[in-house]
N, C-alpha and C positions, 0 to 999 in steps of 0.2 A: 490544599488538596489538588490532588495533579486534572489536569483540565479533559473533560470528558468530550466525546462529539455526542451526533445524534444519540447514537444508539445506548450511551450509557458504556461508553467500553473505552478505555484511557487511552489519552492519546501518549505515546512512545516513542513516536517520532523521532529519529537519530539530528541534528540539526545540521545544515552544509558546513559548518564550520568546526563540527567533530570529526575528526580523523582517527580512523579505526583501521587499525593492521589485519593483513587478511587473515588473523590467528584467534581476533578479536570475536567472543561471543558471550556478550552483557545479560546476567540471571537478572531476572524479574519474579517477585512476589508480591503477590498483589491481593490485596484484603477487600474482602464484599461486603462494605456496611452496611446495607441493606439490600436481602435477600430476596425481601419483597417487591422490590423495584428495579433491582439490574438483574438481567440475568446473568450475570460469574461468568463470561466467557472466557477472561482473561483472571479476573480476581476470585479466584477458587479458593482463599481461605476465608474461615468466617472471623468475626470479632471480637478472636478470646485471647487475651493477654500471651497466655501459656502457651499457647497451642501458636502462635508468630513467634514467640519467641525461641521456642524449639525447633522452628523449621530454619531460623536464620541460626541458631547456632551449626544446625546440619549443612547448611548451606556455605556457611561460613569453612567447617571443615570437609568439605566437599564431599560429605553420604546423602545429598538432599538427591531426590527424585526429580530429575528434572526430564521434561519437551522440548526438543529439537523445537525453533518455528522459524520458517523461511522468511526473510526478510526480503525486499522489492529497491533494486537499485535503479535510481536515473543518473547516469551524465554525460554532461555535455560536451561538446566538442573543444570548447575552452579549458576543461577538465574538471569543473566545478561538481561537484558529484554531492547524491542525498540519498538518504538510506528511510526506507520506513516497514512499520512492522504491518498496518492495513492495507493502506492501499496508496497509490499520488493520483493525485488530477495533474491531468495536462490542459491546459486553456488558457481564457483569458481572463483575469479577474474577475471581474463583475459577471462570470457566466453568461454573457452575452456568446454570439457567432464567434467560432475563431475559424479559421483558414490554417491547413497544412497541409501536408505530404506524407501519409504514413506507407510505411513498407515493411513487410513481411512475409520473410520468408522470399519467394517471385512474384509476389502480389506487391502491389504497388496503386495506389490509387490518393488521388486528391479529395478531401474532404473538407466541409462546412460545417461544424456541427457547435453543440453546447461544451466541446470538449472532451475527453474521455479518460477513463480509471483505469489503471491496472491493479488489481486486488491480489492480494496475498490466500492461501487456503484461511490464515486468522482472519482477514478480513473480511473474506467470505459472507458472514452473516449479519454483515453492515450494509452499508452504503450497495457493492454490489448485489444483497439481497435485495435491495430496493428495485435495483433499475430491470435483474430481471423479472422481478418480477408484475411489473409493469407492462415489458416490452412480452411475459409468457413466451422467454424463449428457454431451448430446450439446452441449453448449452450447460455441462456437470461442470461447477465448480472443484475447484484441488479440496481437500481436505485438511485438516488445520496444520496433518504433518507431513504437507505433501511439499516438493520442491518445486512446484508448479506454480505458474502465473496464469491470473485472466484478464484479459483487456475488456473493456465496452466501453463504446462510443456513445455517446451520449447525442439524441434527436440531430442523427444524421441528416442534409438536406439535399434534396436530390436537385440536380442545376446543371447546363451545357456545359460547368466546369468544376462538377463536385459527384463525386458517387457515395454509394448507401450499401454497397456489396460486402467492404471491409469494417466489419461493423463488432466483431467476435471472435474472440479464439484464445486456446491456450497456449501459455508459453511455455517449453519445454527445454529439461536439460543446459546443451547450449545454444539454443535459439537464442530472439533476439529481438524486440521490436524497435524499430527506428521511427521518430517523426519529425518532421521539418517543418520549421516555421515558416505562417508566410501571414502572418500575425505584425498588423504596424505598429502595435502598445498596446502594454499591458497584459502582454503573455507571460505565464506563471506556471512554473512546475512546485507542489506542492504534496506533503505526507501528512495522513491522518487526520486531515481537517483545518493543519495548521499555516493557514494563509499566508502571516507575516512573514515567515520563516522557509522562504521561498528562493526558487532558481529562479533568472526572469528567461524569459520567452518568444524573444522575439524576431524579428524578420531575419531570416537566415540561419537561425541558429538550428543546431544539429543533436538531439537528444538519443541516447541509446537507454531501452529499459532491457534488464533481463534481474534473472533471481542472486540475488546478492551472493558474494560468498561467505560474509559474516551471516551466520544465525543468533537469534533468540534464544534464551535456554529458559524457559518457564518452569519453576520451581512449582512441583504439583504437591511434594509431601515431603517428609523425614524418614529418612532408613533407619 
């Protein structure tokens, strides 16, 4: 069974070491074993023999019903690059303090924090449901078929040489969020939950995120 995060929602993560053409866009069909306990955000079919098997033949000859869904690219200055379909954290392993430099847009500002997420419109109702709704901020996340990114910071710290201003925002079009390490070990860019399977992090290094040009194609049904 492919490995779940919190929320009950598969992790799909592209890994650094798959290279995907900018033409490349991987169908996903995804079966809900129980209905009772996940809610199907991503695995919208139920558990009937016939009814998967119909939808991979449609898909197979390409009348399956499928959703566009914006995938979240990072990479680095090195050229190391990771695709994911939730969300990545940027930080340091252990979720401890990290130290960087993020800029966006003309903003620019040094921060201290737990790290922070860019979420996809899919991952929306993950992980970033969580923190806004912690932090009860009013910031609209993309929607699941939107081409739009959202960043948050995770418990910013305010310090003579850290701010708490740049703390939210969408990404659009061709924007672009940058951050800079300033992380001594064990900084970690990572998709969907999956730790192992990481960029590392650290002092110097130069991360660009923006919205992937590969998509998703989420198989909804059979024509």
């Amino acid at each position: 069974m492919r490995p779940r995060n919190r929320y009950g929602v598969p992790r799909i993560s592209l890994a650094k070491s798959v290279w995907c053409p900018p033409n490349f866009a991987p169908e996903f069909r995804g079966v809900n074993p129980d209905p009772t306990r996940f809610d199907g955000i991503l695995v919208l079919h139920a558990p009937d023999a016939d009814a998967v098997a119909g939808t991979l033949d449609s898909a197979a000859n390409g009348t399956a019903t499928v959703q566009p869904r914006t995938m979240v690219e990072a990479r680095l200055d090195d050229g190391q690059r990771l695709l994911a379909l939730n969300e990545l954290f940027v930080g340091v392993r252990t979720h401890q303090s990290a130290r960087y430099s993020l800029r966006f847009g003309n903003q620019v500002e040094h921060q201290c924090s737990s790290g922070l997420i860019v979420a996809t419109g899919t991952g929306s109702t993950g992980w970033a449901r969580s923190i806004l709704g912690e932090r009860q901020s009013n910031l609209i996340m993309p929607d699941a078929g939107s081409d739009e990114l959202a960043f948050l910071v995770r418990e910013a710290f305010p310090s003579i040489t850290s701010g708490t201003e740049l703390t939210e925002g969408l990404i659009r079009d061709s924007e672009k969020l940058v951050v800079v390490s300033e992380v001594s070990a064990n900084g970690v860019v990572f998709g969907d939950g999956i730790e192992d399977d990481n960029l590392p992090f650290d002092w110097g290094s130069v991360l660009t995120v923006r919205p992937a040009a590969n998509k998703l194609h989420l198989v909804v049904g059979a024509s």
